[in-house]
Structures are given as structure tokens and as C-alpha cells.
KOLSE-977620 format. One record per residue (C-alpha): x, y, z; residue in one letter. Coordinates in steps of 0.5 Angstrom, whole numbers, plus 2048, in hexadecimal, padded with zeros to 3 digits. Layout:
N
XYZA
...
END
This chain:
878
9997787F3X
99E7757F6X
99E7727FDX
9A0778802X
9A077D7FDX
99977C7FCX
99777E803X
9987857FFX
9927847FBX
98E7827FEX
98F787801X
99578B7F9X
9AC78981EX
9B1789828X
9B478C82EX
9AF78E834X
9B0795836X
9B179683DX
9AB79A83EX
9A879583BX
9AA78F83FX
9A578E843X
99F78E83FX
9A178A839X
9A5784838X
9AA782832X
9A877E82DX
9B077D82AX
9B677F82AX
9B978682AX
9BB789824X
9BC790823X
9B779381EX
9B178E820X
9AD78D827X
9A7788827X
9A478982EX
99E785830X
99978A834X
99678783AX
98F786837X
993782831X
99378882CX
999786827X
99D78D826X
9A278C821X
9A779381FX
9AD79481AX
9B079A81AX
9B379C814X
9B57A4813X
9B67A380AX
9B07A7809X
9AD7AC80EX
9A77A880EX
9A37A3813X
99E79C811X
99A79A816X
995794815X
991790819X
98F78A817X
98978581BX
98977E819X
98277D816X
98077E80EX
97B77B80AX
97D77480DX
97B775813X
972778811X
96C774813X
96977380BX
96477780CX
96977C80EX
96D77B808X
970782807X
97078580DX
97878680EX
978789808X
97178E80AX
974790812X
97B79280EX
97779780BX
973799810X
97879C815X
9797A080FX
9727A3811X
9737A6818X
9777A581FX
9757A6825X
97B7AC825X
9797AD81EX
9737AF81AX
9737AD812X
9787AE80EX
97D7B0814X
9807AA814X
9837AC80CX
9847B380DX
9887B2814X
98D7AF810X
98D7B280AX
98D7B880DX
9947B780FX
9977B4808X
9957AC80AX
9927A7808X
98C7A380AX
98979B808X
98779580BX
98578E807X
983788808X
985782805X
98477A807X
98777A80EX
989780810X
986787810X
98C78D810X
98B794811X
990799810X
9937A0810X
99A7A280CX
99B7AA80FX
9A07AF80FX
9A57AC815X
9A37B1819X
99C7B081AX
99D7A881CX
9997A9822X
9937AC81DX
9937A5819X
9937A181FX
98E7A4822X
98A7A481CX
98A79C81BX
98879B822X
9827A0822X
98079D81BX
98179581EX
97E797824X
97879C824X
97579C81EX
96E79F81FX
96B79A81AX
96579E81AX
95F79B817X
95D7A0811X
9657A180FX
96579980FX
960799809X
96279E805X
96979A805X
966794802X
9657977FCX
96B7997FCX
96D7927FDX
96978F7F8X
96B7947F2X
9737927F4X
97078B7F3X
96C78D7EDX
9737907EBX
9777897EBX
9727857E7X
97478B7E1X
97B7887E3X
97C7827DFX
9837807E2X
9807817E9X
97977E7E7X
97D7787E5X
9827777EBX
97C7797EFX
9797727ECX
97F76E7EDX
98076F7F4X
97876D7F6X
9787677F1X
9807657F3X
97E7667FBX
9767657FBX
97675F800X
97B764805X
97A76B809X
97D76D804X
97876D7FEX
9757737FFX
9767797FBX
97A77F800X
9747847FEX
96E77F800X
96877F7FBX
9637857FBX
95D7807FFX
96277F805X
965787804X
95E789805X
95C78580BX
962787810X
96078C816X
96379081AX
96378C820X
96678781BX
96C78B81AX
96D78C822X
96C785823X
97178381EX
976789821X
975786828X
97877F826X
97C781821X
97F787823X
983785829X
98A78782CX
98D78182BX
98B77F824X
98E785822X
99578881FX
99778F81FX
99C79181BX
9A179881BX
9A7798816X
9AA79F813X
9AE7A5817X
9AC7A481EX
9AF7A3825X
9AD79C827X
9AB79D82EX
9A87A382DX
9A379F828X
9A279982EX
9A179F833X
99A7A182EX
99879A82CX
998797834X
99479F835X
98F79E82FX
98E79782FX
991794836X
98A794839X
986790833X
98378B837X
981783833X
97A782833X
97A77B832X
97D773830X
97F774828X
97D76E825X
98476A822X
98476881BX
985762818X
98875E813X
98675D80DX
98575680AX
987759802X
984752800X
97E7547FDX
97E75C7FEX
97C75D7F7X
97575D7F5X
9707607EFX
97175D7E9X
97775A7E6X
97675F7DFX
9737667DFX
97176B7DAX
96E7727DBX
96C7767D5X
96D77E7D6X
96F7847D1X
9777827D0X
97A7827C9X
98077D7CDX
9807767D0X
9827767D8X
98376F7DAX
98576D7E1X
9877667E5X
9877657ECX
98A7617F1X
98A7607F8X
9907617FBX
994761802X
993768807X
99876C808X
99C76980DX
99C76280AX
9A3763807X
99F75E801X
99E7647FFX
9A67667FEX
9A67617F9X
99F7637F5X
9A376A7F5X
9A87687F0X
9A57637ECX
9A07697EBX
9A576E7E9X
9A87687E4X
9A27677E1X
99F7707E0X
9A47737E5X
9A77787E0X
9A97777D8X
9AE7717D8X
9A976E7DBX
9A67687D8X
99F76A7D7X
9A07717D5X
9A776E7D0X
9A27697CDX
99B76C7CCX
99C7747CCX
9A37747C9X
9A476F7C4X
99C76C7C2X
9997737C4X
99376F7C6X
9927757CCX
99377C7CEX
99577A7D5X
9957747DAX
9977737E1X
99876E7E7X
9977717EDX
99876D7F4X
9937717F8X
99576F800X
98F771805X
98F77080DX
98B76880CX
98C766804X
98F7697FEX
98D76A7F7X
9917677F1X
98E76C7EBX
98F76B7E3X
98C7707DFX
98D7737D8X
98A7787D3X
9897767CCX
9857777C6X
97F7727C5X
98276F7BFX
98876E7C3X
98476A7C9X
9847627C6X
98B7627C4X
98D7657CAX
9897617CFX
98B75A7CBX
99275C7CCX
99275F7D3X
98E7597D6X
9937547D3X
9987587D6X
9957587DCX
99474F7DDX
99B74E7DBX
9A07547DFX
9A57517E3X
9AA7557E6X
9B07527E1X
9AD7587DCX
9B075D7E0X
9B775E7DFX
9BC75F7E6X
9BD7667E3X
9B67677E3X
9B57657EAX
9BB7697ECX
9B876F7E8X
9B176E7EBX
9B476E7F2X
9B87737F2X
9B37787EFX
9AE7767F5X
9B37777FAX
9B477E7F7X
9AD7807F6X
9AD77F7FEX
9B37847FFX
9B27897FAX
9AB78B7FFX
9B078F804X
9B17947FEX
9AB798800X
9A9799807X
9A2797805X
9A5791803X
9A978E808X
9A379080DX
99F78C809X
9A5786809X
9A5787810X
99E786812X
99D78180DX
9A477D811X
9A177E818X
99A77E817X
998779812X
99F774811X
9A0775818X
9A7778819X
9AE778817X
9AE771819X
9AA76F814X
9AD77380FX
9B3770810X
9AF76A80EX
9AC76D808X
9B376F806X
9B7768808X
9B1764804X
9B17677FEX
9B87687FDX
9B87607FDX
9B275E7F9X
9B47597F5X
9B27547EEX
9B07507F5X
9AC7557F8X
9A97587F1X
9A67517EEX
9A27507F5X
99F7577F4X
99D7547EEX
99B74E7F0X
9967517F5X
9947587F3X
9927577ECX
98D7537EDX
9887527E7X
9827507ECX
9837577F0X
98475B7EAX
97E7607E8X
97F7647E2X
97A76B7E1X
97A76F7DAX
9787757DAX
9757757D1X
97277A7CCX
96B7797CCX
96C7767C4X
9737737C4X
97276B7C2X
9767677C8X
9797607C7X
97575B7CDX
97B75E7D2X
9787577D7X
9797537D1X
9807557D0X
9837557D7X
97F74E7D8X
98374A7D3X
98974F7D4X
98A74F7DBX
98574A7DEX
98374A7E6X
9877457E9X
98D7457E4X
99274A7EAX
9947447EEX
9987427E7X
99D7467E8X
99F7457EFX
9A77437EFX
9AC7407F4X
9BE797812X
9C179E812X
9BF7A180CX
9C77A1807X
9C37A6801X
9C87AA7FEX
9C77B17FBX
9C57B27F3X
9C97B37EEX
9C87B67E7X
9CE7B57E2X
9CE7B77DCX
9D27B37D6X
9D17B87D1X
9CE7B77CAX
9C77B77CDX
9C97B17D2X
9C77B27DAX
9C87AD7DFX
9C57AE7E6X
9C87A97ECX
9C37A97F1X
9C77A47F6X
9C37A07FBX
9C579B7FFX
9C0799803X
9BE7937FFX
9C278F7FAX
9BF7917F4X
9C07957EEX
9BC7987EAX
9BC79D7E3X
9B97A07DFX
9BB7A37D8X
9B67A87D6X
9B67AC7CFX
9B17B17CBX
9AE7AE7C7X
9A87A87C7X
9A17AA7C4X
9A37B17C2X
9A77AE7BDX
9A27AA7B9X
99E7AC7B3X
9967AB7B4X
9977A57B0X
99D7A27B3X
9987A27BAX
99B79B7BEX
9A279C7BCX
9A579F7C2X
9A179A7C6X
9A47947C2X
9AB7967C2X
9AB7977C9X
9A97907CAX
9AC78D7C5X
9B37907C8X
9B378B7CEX
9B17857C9X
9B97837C7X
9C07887C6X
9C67877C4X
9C777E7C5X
9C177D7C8X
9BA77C7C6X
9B477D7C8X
9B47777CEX
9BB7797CFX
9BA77F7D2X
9B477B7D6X
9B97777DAX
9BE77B7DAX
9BA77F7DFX
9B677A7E2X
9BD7777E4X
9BF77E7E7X
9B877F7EAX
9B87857E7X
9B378A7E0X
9B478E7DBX
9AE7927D7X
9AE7977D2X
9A879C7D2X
9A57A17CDX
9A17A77CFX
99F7AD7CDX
9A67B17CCX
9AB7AC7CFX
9AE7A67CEX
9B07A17D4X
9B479B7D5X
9B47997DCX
9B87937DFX
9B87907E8X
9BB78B7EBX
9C07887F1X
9C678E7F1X
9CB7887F0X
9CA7877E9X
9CB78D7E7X
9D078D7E1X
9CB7887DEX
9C678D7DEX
9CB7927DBX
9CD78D7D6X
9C678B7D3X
9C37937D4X
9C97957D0X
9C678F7CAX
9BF7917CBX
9C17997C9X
9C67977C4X
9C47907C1X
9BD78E7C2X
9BB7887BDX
9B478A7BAX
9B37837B8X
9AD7837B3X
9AA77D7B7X
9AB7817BEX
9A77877B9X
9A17827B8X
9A07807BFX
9A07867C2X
99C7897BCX
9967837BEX
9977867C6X
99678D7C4X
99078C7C0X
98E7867C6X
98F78C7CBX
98B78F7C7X
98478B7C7X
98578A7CEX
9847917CFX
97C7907CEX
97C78B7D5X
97E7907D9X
97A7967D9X
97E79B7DDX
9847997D7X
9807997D1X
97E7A17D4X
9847A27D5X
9877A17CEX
9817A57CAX
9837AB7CEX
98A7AE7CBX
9877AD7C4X
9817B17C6X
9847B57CAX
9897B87C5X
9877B57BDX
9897B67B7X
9907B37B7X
9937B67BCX
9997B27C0X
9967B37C7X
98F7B07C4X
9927AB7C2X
9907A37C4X
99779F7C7X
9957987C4X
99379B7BEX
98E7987BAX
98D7917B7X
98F7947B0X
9957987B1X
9977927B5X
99778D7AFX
99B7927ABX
9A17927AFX
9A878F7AEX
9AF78F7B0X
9B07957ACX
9AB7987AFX
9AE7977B7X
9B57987B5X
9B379F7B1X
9AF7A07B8X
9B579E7BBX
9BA7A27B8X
9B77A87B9X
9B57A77C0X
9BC7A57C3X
9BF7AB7C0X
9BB7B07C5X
9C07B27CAX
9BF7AD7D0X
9BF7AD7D8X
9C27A77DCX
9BF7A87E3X
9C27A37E7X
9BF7A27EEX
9C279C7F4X
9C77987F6X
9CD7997F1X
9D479C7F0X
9D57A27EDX
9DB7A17E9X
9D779B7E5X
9D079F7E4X
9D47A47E1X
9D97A07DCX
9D379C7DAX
9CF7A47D8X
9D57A77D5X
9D579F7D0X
9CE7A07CEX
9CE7A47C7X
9CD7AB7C7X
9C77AE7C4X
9C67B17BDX
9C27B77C1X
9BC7B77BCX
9B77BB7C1X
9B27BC7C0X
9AB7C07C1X
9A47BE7C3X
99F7C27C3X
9997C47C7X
9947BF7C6X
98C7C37C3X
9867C17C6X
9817BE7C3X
97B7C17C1X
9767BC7C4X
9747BD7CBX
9717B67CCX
9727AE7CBX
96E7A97CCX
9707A27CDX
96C79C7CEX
96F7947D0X
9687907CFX
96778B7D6X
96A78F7DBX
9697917E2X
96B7977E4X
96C79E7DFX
9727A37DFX
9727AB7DFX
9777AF7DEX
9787B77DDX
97E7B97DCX
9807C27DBX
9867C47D7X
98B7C67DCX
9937C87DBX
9997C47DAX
99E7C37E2X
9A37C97E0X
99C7CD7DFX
99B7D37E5X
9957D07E7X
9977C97E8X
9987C87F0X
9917CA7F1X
98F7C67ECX
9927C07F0X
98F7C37F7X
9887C37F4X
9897BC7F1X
98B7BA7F8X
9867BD7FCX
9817B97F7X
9837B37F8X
9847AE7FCX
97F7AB802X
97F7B1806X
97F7B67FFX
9797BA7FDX
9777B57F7X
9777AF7FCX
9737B2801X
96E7B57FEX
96D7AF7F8X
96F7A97FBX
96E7AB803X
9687AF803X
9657AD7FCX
9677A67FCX
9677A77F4X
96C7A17F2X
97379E7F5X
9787A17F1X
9787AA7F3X
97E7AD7F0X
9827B47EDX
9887B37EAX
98D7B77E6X
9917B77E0X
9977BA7E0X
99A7B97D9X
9A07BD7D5X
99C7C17D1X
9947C17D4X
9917BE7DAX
9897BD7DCX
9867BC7E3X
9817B67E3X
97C7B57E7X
97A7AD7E7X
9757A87EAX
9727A27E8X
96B7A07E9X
96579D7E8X
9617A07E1X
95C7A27E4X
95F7A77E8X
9647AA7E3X
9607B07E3X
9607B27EBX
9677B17EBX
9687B57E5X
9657BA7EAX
9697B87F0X
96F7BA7EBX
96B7C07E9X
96A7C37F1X
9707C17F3X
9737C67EEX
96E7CB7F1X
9717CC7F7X
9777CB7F5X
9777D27F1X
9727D57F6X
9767D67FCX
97E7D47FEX
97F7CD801X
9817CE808X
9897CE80AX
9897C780EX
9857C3808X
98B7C7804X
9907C580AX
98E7BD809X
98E7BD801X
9957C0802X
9977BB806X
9947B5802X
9977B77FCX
99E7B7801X
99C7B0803X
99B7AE7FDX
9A27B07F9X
9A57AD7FFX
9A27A67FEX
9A37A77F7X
9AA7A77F7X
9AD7A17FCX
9AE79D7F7X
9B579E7F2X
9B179D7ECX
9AD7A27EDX
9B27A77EFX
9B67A67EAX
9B17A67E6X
9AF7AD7E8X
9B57B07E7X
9B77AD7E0X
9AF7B07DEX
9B17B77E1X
9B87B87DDX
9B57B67D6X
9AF7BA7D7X
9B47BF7DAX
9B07C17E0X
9B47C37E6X
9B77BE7EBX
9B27BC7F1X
9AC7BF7ECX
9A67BB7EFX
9A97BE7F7X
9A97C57F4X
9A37C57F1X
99F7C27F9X
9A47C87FCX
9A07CD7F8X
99A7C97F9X
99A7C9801X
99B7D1800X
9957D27FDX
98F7D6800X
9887D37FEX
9877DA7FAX
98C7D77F5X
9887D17F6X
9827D37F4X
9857D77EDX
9867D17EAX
9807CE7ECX
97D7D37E9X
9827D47E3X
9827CD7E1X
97C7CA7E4X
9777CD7DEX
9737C97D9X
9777CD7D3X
97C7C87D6X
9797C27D7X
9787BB7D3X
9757B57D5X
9757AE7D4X
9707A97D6X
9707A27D5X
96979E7D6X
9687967D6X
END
């Protein structure tokens, strides 16, 4: 994380109108798409208008989190965030949801060290619905006694989840050692003792001296009409009273904020090594931080950097590092973590620790300076892509940074951070008396004495050594066709300066043998490792210098190269796309590394159970050497026997599929055209993927010793996108899921079986499934199986009523609305549809027939589909 752009993580605006003149104040200056109007009771009311997306974003933010808990309350921000999920004044359980959802909107809330947020993102012409319902969850949350207990089960298992979560188990542990002498050295979520012991009464304490008007910041962004939102916020809220004096927070002394011991190892059921230090840090308007935010990005930012350059790229001791610079309200966090095989640890920790006593700003050149800052500052502008993003850039600004001044301040300093700068930050950061490193081991893996090591390497007191002196401009779509099985697609937006493009072909996995499984995926990757002149460090920096991406993917019958950044460097980006089409390298040393990553990526499937699951389904489900059955990253053995000539071969076939260039952003039509028509025609081998057969075994049971938590899914055959019976699958899907669906309700809600309740459908060219998923304890695997089983009962038994098909119908509008904001998505969509050959706009068509369904043609394909003659199910088990 980095500084201001962490504020999304932890989570991932000004003229007064004349009615409103004599009820509110101005906060700042006009500006015509913006207001910030404080409200007499001291409510911050901060709206943007925004007309690209016919959507509207509310949040409303108050100023307390995890910081601000009594210890033994630890976790009680996090507990009353899902209460008001359970009931309001106005809404009885599970209305909340269901209100929203039922008009196409999206509904959360989430906590975070300082602050908690709740939020809504509707169909713009529902905007009222999502202020209303932020307040109503805020304000008039029932907290009632009996609901209360079933949710601190809930709350438990999502704890017991993140410990089966190694990365976020060794984040977790950072955060406690690196902050333990602060507020902030406690996890979010709390501890089970201090979970149970919260009453209701302490929730309406804590709402009452917390949730008041004036420590609080309500935020509306999308397609609305600014008076009319100042109007609904001074009704809905203009009456809110303050209960009371709120403490003021004060500084931190950062001198002695870490705590525990300086090493520390737990044992667990990982097959890799995950290792972390932290620093203490400046808080996020100390602009201290600016400089801790370049230096981190110097050292783990991207792939140029000198910690993923020296150890994951050219020793390739690590599957991955980084060094994050995480800013909260009062203090920060400086982070170092990598994942590595334990063999790999001695040599490792001996080098980077040596590192570390001897860094001084002179190891970073002018131009990695320059490219770290640049990339940092993009990384702020690019979040007004989407309108989810700029309202959380937005809120981030006003709420936690303080406003524009204060990002004027962030920009200017950052701009100008210097050798100077970067060699205090050194000096009195990274110092080795507050470090304290966690590792996460295998229970039997040999480890060095890591104490030992760090001691002699970079002992306490050696840091003072190294001390020196906006209207929417979106254009229609276009569809050209080049001949020669060559189709371009111009979606032109000029809302943001930005490009992206999307060159997609058949082809992927379908194309492979089952001997050949890994291959597709080991092209794709090996694409962007180095083309035409440049190496695979090369095309590093050379979009790293232009804060810009590139990726290629296979899947199960397409293959994609994808390519963003900044518009105005837009002729490279055709430049070097033309030599990752036509001249890519292969190197054999790039083959090696990238065979070492696949076959890491592999491994690492077993400390995450839900991806371990997942990657034992497709060869389950469809067996016997069939493409859609196949493994992406293959297997360790068909990785070590593949070379140059087997990529090249690979290649030479996939890039004669007929291609589609679809193009969406900021550019000139005549130069997006020059560049496809100078892209090589395709040889237009077609070819023809066959349906996938289905096992024969029903069952698959899995087990991860060491775990806490089980996985149930069942899954039934279902049928391909183009198939009559798609749209109602979907609106069956719809209507299960979600926090208002059946499954939610019934299981979580009512049942209180586990933390995760889903159904999802998967839509595939030649096959689908609909899946019903959760996740919880093994003891109560078989209820939930019943749960799942009832739930289909009723389904089959009698039609759905007309408004749960209305709010599903709605759900699916909303969220094909928000999924398309961004231009690699847009793009993405259209290139996918032309080489699957669907329609244009094929996904909108599929919700229009979806919204004209009745609730007997709902209960069909329940009643088709949903049979066990259709089902499979996986189980997997600690």
C-alpha cells in the first residue's frame, strides 16, 4: 500500500444553493460539479456530480474504527458493522439487502483502523433509496440481544477464516508486533474472548459517542442534480443531534511503538516460507510519509524495483516481495514480506538483511526516482476511472487527508522528494531497534537462527550510521473490419486520459494436447518477458516509465494480450504491442524462470483452500484429456519438459487465429487503424472445440490437514450463454445470492451455518453449471448440505414471486453497470464477444430476456437443471 492509495485498502466536492443557503455553510470555494456543505449539526455533506454512468455512489463515513475500542472491546467497530445488517427500525432482517438489490444496487459497509464506511452504489434513479439506506443502517439499527449472538459466530468463523489465510495471518501479525505499544496494535476484527463479551448496550454506547453528526462525512458522487441531494441530506439527516464532547486523538510518540519479541516464528500447515518486517511509520498526514512512499516503491513497488530485480528476478530466491508503506490516521506501517521456499530462507535472510544495514539513497538512480514518482502520482489519477473509484479517491482526500489543500501538499512534496529527502527517510525509518520480523514456517522445515542473523547483519542501534548532511465525451462504438479474419473495435472515451486495448484470439487451452497442459499459460507469460529489443527488464521499465501494463492470458478457448496506460504515450504502446505480436524473444533463461513461478503457483495452491478447491474442479469435472478439463499452470512434469520450440510452436499456431483488436479510450482513429491494418494477418487456422463430457463420478473429497474451516459445493449441469435457458439461469442465480438471496437468508441469517453463502453461474462457450457454495465449520457440513437441499425444494415446489424476480432482475442490471466502468473492461467485453462470435452488447441482451421472465419459466429450469441426475459435489475438509 501506498500512502494515499492505501486508504482504499483498508478499506480495496462546492457552491451552496440558494435554498440551501440558510441552513448550511460553505466549506470552499465554488466549483461546478462539486459542493461541500456543512450542515448545522456539523454533518459534512460532500457531493460530485458526474453524468458518465448512469449510476450514483453514496458513503458515509464516521470517524472511528478499531483505533478508537476500549481493549476489552477490541472489535466492536467491526461487530456493529454487521449488525445493522440485521434489522432497523424501518426495516426488519435482511430488508436492508433486499431494498437495495431489488432496485439493481449494491450494499456494504467496512471497517478499517479509523474510520468505518457505509455505502451504496444504485441505479442513479434510485439515489434517494441508497441515502436513505445509510442512514437507516447508522442511525436505527435494532442491535437486538438474540441476533446479536448468532452474528458473533459469524464473526468468529470470518476470524477463524483469515487464520487459514497465510498472507493475511502475517500482515495481521506485523501490524500487532510493528504497532503493539499503540491503538493501533490490535487486530480490526478483535479476539474471540473480547467478540463474546460485547452486549448490546455496549453497541448503543459505542453508536452514541461515536456516531455523531459532526464526526461524520456523507458523500454522493454519479448522475444526480446537487441541490436536489442537499435538499434529501439537510431532510434525512439535518435533525441528527451530537450526544456529547468527542475525545480529541493524540500524537503518537512512534519512539518505542513496536513491541513483542524482535523475531518470531509460528509453525502452521504451509508448504512456503512467508516472512514480514515492520517498521513504524509517520501517519498519513505527516508528509514524512510522502518520502517513506518513494523509497518503498524504489525498493518492492513494481518489477524494476531493487528488491524484486535482485531476488525474485536474477537469484530467484522468492516467489514474490514487496515494501509497502501503509499511512493511517496517527502512525504508519513500513512492511517487507516475501514468500519463498524454506530451503531458499538462509541465503535470503543473510542478503536482504545486509541489504538493509547498508541502503543509502545513492543506490537509486535519478531515473528510478523519477519513474517511482511518476507511477505513484498516476496511481492517484487513474482512480477517477471508474465512479467507485473517484468516490473512494474523493472520500479518501476529504475525509482522511483533509482536503484539496492537503492534496495539493501530497502532490508538491512528492513531486520534489529528493536524494536529501530519501536518505532521512532511511536514517529514521529503518531502524533496526524497531524492526520486528514474523514468519509464518512449515511445521518441519529446518530454519536458520533468523535472531542470529538479523543481530550480526543489522544489529539495534546501527540506523544512526547512515544518517547524511466533467461531462461525459464518450463516442459511439465502431466495428471495422480489416479482412483477412482481422476486426478492430474503436470504442472512443475521452473522459479520462487513458487508453486501453485488448487483441484477443481463439485459441488458449482448447489448442493444447493433454500432454502439453501449462503451455498456453507459459506463453502468455512469457510474451511480456522480452520482444523485439528489448529483455524481459526492458519491457519492465519500459512500462514503468510510462505508468502503463501489459499482460498476456490464456483460457479455455481464447487467448488475450491486454495493454493501459496514459493516452499520451499511446504510439509506444502500438510500437512495442506490434513486437510482443510479431517478435517476441522466448528466451530460455525467461522459459526456466517462468517454469520455477508456474510450478511455485502450483504449491501455493495448498495454503489457500479455497484455490486449491478450485484447481481440482475443471479435471473432476470434465476428465479424460479433454481441453476444458485441463490444469492452466499444468503440472511440475509437463513443466520441466518444455522449451523454446515447444512456446514457439505454441505460438505460431495461436497467433494465426484470426484476431480482434478492440480499442477503448482516449485516441485518434486514424492512428488506432494504421497500427491494426500493420499487424500481420491471420493464417485463419479455425478451429473447432468440442463439448466438454462430464464425468462419471458424482463425488470429490478433499482434505488440507490443519485447517479451520470446510468447503461445500454442489454444482448441476447447466447449458452454454447461447442456450434458450441461459437468461433464467442467470435470474435463478441472482436471486440466490447476494445478502438479501435465498441462500444468504436462509443459511447465514437464519441458520447462522458459516460466513460465506453463495450461488454462482458459470457460463461457459460450450457448457455451464450453477454452483451453490459456503463455507463452514466440518461439523456442520451436513446441515448445510440440507440447507442447500431445501432450498431447491422450494424452488421446484411453487413459483418465486414477481418482485424477488424484479430485485434479481435489477441486481444483475446493477451489476453489469458497475462491471463496465472501467475501459479495460469494456474493451475487454467486446474483443471476447467478437472471437466467441456472440452479438454486440450480448451480456445486455441476455438481462433484457432475463427481466421479461415470469416466475413459471423460473421455476422450469429449477425444475430442469436443479436434479441430483445433474449435480457433482466437492467437499474439502481440514
Amino acid at each position: 500500500m501506498r500512502h494515499i492509495v492505501s486508504l482504499f485498502i483498508l478499506t480495496l466536492f462546492i457552491a451552496i444553493s440558494t435554498s440551501a443557503a440558510t441552513a448550511a455553510t460553505p466549506a470552499r470555494a465554488a466549483s461546478a460539479a462539486e459542493r461541500l456543505v456543512r450542515l448545522p449539526n456539523g454533518l459534512t455533506v460532500y457531493i460530485l456530480r458526474d453524468a458518465r454512468f448512469p449510476l450514483v455512489c453514496t458513503r458515509l463515513y464516521v470517524r472511528t474504527g478499531s483505533a478508537n475500542e476500549e481493549p476489552g472491546h477490541a472489535g466492536i467497530s467491526h461487530l456493529l458493522e454487521h449488525m445493522v445488517f440485521k434489522g432497523t427500525e424501518h426495516r426488519p432482517k435482511g430488508q436492508v439487502a433486499r431494498d437495495v438489490e431489488a432496485l439493481g444496487g449494491y450494499l456494504n459497509a467496512a471497517t478499517s483502523f479509523d474510520k468505518t464506511w457505509y455505502m451504496t452504489d444504485m441505479p442513479a434513479a434510485h439515489w434517494r433509496t441508497g441515502m436513505d439506506v445509510v442512514k437507516d443502517m447508522a442511525f436505527q439499527a435494532q442491535l437486538d440481544p438474540k441476533e446479536l449472538e448468532a452474528e458473533k459466530n459469524v464473526v468468529i468463523s470470518e476470524l477463524q477464516r483469515g487464520e487459514d489465510s497465510p498472507m493475511r495471518k502475517l500482515y495481521e501479525n506485523l501490524q500487532v508486533a510493528g504497532l503493539k505499544n499503540t491503538p493501533y496494535g490490535r487486530p480490526i476484527i478483535g479476539y474471540v474472548d473480547t467478540i463474546k463479551a460485547v452486549t448490546a448496550q455496549d453497541l448503543r454506547d459505542y453508536v452514541k459517542r461515536w456516531y455523531q453528526p459532526r464526526n461524520m462525512l456523507l458523500l454522493v458522487a454519479g448522475d444526480i442534480e446537487p441541490d436536489a441531494v442537499l435538499a434529501y441530506a439537510q431532510k434525512l439527516f439535518g435533525g441528527l443531534k451530537n450526544s456529547g464532547d468527542l475525545p480529541v486523538p493524540q500524537p503518537l510518540d512512534l519512539t518505542d511503538a513496536a513491541g513483542g519479541p524482535r523475531v518470531e516464528v509460528s509453525r502452521g500447515p504451509w508448504n512456503k516460507v512467508y516472512l514480514g518486517i515492520a517498521l513504524p511509520a509517520p501517519g498519513l498526514r505527516d508528509l514524512r510519509s510522502v518520502e517513506l512512499d518513494v523509497l518503498s516503491y524504489l525498493l518492492g513497488g513494481d518489477g524494476t524495483s531493487a528488491f524484486y530485480r535482485k531476488y525474485k528476478y536474477e537469484k530467484q530466491l522468492v516467489d514474490s516481495i514487496s515494501v509497502d508503506n501503509m499511512s493511517l490516521a496517527r502512525a504508519g506501517l513500513l512492511t517487507i514480506t516475501a514468500q519463498l521456499d524454506p530451503g531458499k530462507l538462509e541465503i535470503f535472510w543473510r542478503e536482504l538483511t545486509g541489504d538493509l544495514a547498508k541502503l543509502t539513497a545513492k543506490d537509486f538512480s535519478a531515473d528510478a526516482v523519477r519513474r517511482a514518482k511518476f507511477n505513484l502520482e498516476d496511481g492517484m489519477d487513474r482512480a477517477g476511472e471508474t465512479l467507485n473509484g473517484l468516490a473512494s479517491w474523493k472520500g479518501a482526500i476529504q475525509f482522511d487527508l483533509g482536503g484539496e489543500q492537503a492534496e495539493r501538499n501530497l502532490r508538491f512534496t512528492q513531486r520534489n522528494v529528493d536524494e536529501s529527502q530519501l536518505q532521512n527517510a532511511i536514517a529514521r525509518w529503518l531502524a533496526p531497534e524497531q524492526a520486528r520480523v514474523r514468519v509464518l514456517a512449515p511445521e518441519g522445515a529446518a530454519l536458520p537462527d533468523l535472531d542470529a542473523i538479523l543481530q550480526k547483519n543489522w544489529p539495534a542501534g546501527s540506523g544512526a550510521q547512515k544518517t547524511s548532511t466533467a461531462e461525459t465525451s464518450a463516442g459511439k462504438r465502431e466495428v471495422v473490419q480489416l479482412g483477412q479474419g482481422r476486426t478492430l473495435i474503436l470504442i472512443p472515451d475521452a473522459t479520462v486520459p487513458y487508453i486501453s486495448l485488448d487483441l484477443m484470439l481463439p485459441g488458449g487451452q482448447a489448442l493444447l494436447k493433454p500432454e502439453q497442459q501449462g503451455l498456453a499459460d507459459l506463453t502468455a507469460r512469457l510474451l511480456t518477458d522480452g520482444s523485439g529489443k528489448l529483455d524481459a527488464q526492458g519491457v519492465e521499465r519500459y512500462f514503468a516509465e510510462r505508468a502503463a501494463a501489459i499482460s498476456a492470458r490464456a483460457g479455455l478457448q481464447t487467448f488475450g494480450i491486454s495493454l493501459t496506460g496514459p493516452s499520451r504515450f499511446n504510439a509506444d504502446y502500438f510500437s512495442v504491442l506490434a513486437d510482443v505480436f510479431s517478435k517476441p524473444r522466448f528466451e530460455a533463461k525467461e522459459l526456466r524462470r517462468e517454469v520455477e513461478n508456474m510450478k511455485s503457483a502450483i504449491r501455493q495452491r495448498a495454503d489457500r483452500p479455497l484455490a486449491y478447491m478450485f484447481a481440482k474442479l475443471n479435471p473432476f469435472l470434465y476428465p479424460g484429456g479433454q481441453s476444458y478439463g485441463f490444469d492452466g499452470l499444468g503440472t511440475p512434469q509437463s513443466l520441466d519438459g518444455f522449451d523454446r520450440k515447444d512456446v514457439q510452436a505454441f505460438w505460431t499456431r495461436q497467433s494465426g487465429q484470426p484476431w480482434v483488436l478492440s480499442v477503448a479510450g482516449s485516441f485518434e482513429r486514424e492512428a488506432v487503424l494504421a497500427f491494426a491494418r500493420s499487424l500481420p494477418a491471420p493464417e485463419r487456422r479455425d478451429f473447432a472445440v468440442p463439448a466438454p463430457v462430464w464425468g462419471r463420478d458424482r463425488t470429490l473429497n478433499l482434505n488440507l490437514p490443519g485447517r479451520n474451516q470446510a468447503h461445500l459445493l454442489q454444482l448441476f449441469k447447466t447449458v452454454p450463454p447461447t442456450h434458450p435457458d441461459a437468461p433464467a439461469l442467470m435470474l435463478l442465480q441472482a436471486v440466490l445470492s447476494g445478502q438479501s438471496g435465498l441462500l444468504f437468508s436462509s443459511l447465514r441469517d437464519e441458520q447462522g451455518l458459516g460466513y460465506t453463502v453463495t450461488a454462482f453461474n458459470r457460463s461457459m462457450p460450450e457448457t455451464g453449471f450453477m454452483a451453490f457454495y459456503i463455507g463452514t465449520t466440518p461439523d456442520k457440513v451436513e446441515q448445510a448440505r440440507k440447507g442447500f437441499a431445501g432450498i431447491i425444494a422450494e424452488l421446484k415446489a411453487k413459483p418465486l414471486p414477481k418482485a424477488l424476480l424484479a430485485a434479481g432482475s435489477n441486481r444483475l442490471l446493477g451489476e453489469y453497470l458497475r462491471d463496465r466502468q472501467s475501459l479495460a473492461d469494456r474493451a475487454g467485453e467486446a474483443a471476447t464477444d467478437a472471437v466467441l462470435r456472440y452479438p454486440q452488447d450480448f451480456q445486455k441482451q441476455l438481462l433484457d430476456k432475463a427481466a421479461a421472465l415470469t416466475p413459471a419459466d423460473v421455476q422450469a429450469v429449477a425444475r430442469k437443471y436443479l436434479e441430483p441426475a445433474n449435480a457433482y459435489e466437492v467437499t474439502l475438509l481440514p
